[in-house]
C-alpha positions as CSV (number, residue, x, y, z in Angstrom):
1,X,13.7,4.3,30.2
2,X,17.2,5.4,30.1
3,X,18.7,8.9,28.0
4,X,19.5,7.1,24.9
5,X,16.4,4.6,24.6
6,X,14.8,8.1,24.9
7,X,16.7,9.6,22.2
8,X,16.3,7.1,20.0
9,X,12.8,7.1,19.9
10,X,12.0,10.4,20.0
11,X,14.2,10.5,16.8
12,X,12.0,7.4,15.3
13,X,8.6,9.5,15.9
14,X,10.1,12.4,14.4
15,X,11.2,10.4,10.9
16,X,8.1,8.6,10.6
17,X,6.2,11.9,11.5
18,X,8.5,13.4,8.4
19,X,7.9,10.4,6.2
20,X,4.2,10.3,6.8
21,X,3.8,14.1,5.8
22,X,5.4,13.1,1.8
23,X,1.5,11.4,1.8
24,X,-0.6,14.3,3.0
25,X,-1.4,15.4,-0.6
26,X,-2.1,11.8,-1.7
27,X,-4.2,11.3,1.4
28,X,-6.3,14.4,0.3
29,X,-6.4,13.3,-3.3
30,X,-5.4,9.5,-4.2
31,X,-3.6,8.7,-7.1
32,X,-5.8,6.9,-10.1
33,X,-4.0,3.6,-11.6
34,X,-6.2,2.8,-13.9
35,X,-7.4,0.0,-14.9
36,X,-6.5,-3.7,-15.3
37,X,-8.4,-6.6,-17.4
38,X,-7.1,-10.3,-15.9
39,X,-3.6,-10.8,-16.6
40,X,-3.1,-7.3,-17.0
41,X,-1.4,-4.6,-14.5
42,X,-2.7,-1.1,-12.6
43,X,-0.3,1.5,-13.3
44,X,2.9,1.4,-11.5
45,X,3.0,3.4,-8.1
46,X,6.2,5.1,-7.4
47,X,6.8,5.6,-3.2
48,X,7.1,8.8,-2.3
49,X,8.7,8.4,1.0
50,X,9.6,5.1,3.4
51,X,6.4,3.8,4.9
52,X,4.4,0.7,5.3
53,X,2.1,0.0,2.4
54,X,-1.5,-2.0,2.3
55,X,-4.0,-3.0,-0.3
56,X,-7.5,-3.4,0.0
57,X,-10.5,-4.3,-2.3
58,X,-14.1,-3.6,-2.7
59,X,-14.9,-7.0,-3.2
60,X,-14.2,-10.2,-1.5
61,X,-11.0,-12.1,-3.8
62,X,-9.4,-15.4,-3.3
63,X,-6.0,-16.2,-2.6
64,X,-3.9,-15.8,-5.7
65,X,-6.2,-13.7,-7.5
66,X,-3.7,-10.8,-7.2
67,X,0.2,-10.3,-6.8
68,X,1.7,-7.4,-6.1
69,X,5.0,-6.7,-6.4
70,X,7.1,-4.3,-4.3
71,X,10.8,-3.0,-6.3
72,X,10.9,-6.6,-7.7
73,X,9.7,-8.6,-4.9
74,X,6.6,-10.5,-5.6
75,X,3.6,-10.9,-3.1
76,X,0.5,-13.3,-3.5
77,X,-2.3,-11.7,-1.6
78,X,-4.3,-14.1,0.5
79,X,-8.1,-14.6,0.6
80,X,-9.6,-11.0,1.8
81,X,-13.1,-10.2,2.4
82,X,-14.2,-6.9,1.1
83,X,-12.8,-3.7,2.9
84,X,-10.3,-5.6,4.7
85,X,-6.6,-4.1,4.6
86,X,-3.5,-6.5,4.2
87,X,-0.3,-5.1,5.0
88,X,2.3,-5.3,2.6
89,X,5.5,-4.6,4.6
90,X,7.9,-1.3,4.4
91,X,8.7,0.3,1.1
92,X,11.3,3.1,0.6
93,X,11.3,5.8,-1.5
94,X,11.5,5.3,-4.7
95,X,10.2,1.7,-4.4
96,X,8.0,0.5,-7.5
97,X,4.5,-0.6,-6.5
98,X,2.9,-2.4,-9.3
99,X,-0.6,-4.7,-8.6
100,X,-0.9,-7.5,-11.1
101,X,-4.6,-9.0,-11.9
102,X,-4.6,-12.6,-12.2
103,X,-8.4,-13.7,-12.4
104,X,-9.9,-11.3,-9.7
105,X,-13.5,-10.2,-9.6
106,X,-14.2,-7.1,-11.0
107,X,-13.9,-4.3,-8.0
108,X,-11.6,-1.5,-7.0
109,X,-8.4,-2.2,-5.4
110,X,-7.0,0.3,-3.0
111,X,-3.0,1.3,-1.4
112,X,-3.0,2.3,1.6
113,X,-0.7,4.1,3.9
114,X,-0.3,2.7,7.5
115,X,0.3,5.2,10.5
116,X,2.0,4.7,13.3
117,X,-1.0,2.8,14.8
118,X,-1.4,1.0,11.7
119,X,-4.7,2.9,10.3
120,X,-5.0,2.7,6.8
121,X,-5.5,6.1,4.8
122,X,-5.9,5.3,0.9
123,X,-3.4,6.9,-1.2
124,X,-3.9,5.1,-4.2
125,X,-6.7,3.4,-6.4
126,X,-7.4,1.6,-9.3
127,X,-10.2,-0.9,-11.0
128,X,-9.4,-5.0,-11.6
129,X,-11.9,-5.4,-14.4
């Protein structure tokens, strides 16, 4: 690998190592959103710093049976079976995370934060009732 390609990564690991710390405090303790009845939203999440954002549930749900939406964009999450993260792509900070119930079975819904080797650590959660 030459100098630069060097440089340039070693730079990368050192921004996401930086971004990833923002999320130490939520790791310890995660955030409550609330509650959500269907048709109804959790409490919005605001970003704290740039990282790649999941959701997971307690409970098996169907495709369409909740959107979230990342600073505007919209996201249908497919059919996941319980426990299973989906990753919802990069978010920077300041971005508005809000998760929209549509008719999903009553369980917990959780945001995660992805590492660099894409573990999830929860940093969020809240009930779809």
């Amino acid at each position: 690998m030459n100098l630069l390609a060097r440089l340039f990564a070693a730079r990368r690991r050192r921004r996401r190592a930086q971004d990833l710390s923002a999320y130490a405090a939520l790791i310890a303790a995660p955030d409550d959103l609330g509650s959500a009845a269907d048709l109804e939203s959790l409490d919005d999440f605001v970003v704290p710093a740039r990282a790649e954002l999941a959701i997971s549930f307690d409970e098996a749900v169907e495709a369409g049976d909740v959107v979230v939406t990342v600073d505007g964009r919209d996201m249908e999450i497919p059919a996941l079976e319980a426990g299973a993260a989906h990753s919802l792509q990069w978010a920077e900070r300041g971005h508005v995370v809000s998760v929209g119930n549509s008719s999903a079975p009553a369980c917990a819904a959780t945001l995660h934060v992805l590492d660099q080797w894409r573990r999830p650590s929860p940093i969020a959660t809240g009930d779809l009732t």
